[in-house]
N, C-alpha and C positions, 0 to 999 in steps of 0.2 A: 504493500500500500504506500512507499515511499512516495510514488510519484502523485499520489490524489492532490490535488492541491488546496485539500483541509488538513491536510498532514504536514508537519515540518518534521523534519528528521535532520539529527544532526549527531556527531560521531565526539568519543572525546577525543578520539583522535584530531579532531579540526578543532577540537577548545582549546587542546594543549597546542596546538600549532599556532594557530593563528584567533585568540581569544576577542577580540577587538568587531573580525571580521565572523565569526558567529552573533557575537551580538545585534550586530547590524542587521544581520540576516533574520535575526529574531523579531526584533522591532518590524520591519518590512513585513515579518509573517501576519505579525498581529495589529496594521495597519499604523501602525506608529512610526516616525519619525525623531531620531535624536541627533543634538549637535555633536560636532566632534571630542566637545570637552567633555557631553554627556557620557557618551562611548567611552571615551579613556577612562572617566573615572566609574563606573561600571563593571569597567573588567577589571580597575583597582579593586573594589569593592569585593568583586564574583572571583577572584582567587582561590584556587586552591586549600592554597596555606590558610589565607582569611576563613574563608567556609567555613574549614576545619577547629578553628579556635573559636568561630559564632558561637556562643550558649542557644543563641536562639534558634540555632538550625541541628547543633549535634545534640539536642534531647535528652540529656544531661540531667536537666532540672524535674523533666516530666517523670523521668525513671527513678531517679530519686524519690519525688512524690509518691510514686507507683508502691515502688517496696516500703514506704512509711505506712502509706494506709494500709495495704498488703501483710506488713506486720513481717517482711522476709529481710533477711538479714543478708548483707551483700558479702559472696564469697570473695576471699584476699588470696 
């Protein structure tokens, strides 16, 4: 279904590559347009690295919560 053009597909292979010019591609999916400066700081933001240290994306807190109320003790 790659080619429907309700579909966007896209590889990490082309994040890691060239992360800038996926986003672009995203925005154009989803009828949006962003300035250049938007772009660059977007794929500052959409990093990797960054992601990976967001609390608000690696689920952390929610898991946390999870085993409090759950009453389960976190194996070390």
């Amino acid at each position: 279904m790659r080619h429907e053009e309700n579909i966007l597909f896209l590889t990490f292979e082309d994040m890691k590559r060239n992360h800038p010019v996926v986003i672009e591609k995203t925005a154009k999916f989803l009828g949006k347009s962003l300035t250049e400066e938007q772009t660059i700081e977007l794929a500052d933001h959409l990093t990797f690295d960054k992601m990976s240290k967001n609390e608000s994306v690696d689920l952390l807190l929610e898991i946390k919560d999870m085993r409090e109320s759950m009453n389960i003790r976190k194996l070390d």
